[in-house]
Structure formats: C-alpha cells, structure tokens
C-alpha positions in Angstrom: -45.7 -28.6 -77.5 -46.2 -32.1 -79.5 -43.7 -33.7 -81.6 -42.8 -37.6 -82.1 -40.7 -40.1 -80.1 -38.7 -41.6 -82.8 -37.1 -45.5 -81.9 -33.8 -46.7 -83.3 -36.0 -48.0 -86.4 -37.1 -44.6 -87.4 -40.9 -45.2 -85.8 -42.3 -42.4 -85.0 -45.2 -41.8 -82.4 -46.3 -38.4 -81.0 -45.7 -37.6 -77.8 -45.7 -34.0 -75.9 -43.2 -31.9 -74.4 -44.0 -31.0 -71.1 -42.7 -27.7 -68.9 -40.3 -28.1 -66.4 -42.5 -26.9 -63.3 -41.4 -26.5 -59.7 -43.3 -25.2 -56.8 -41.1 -23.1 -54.8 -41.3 -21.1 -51.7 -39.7 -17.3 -51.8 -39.3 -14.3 -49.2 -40.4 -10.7 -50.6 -38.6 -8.8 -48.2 -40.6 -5.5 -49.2 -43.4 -7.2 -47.7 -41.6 -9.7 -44.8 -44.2 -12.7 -46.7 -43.7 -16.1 -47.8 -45.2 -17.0 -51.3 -45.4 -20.0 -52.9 -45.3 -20.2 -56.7 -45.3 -23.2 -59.3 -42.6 -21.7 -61.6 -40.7 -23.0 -64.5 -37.3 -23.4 -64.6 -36.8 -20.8 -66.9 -38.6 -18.1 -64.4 -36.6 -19.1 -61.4 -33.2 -18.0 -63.2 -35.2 -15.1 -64.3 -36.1 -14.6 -60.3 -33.0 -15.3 -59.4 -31.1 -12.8 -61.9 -33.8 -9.8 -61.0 -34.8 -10.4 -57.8 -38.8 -11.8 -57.0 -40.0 -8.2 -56.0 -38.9 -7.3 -59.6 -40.5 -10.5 -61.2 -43.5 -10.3 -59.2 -44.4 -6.8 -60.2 -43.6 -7.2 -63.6 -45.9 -10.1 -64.1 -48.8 -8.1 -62.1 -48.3 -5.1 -64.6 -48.9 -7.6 -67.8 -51.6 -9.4 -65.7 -50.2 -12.8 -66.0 -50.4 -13.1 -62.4 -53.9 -14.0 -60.2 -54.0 -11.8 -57.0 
C-alpha cells in the first residue's frame, strides 16, 4: 500500500506501507519435518489458532502455496 508521511506542518510525501514479514521455522507433526516459511504476522496467529497442518493445506488447495 502507498499513502503519505505527513510532518507536524501538514507536508505530505508518499511513502509505502510495508508487510510485517517473519521467517519462521514450524514442526508438522503429520509429517515429523521442519519447514521454514516467511509469514506475515497476520498468518502466524492464523497458524497458531488452526494449527500449521490446517494452514498449510488450506493454502495448497487455493494454490497460494509453491510445492
């Protein structure tokens, strides 16, 4: 996303809005591997509310994953 820094004057100049990325290491215990995924922060509460076997599947089935 792109919006504007805006200074105590009112200036405004554009600047982006990056995603918060981590890379992170998880167990799938179906499969007794280690993965390692850059994830935002918004997927690892996601992974940590479903579980990763449930994530990873899911994102596999809508193809957003590379294999």
């Amino acid at each position: 996303m792109v919006g504007n820094n805006v200074s105590h004057s009112k200036r405004r100049t554009k600047r982006k809005f990056y995603p918060n990325l981590q890379t992170k290491k998880f167990f799938i215990p179906e499969t007794g591997e280690w993965v390692i995924l850059k994830v935002s922060v918004n997927a690892l509460r996601t992974i940590n509310k479903n579980g990763i076997a449930s994530v990873l599947s899911k994102a596999i089935e809508n193809g957003n994953v590379l294999v």
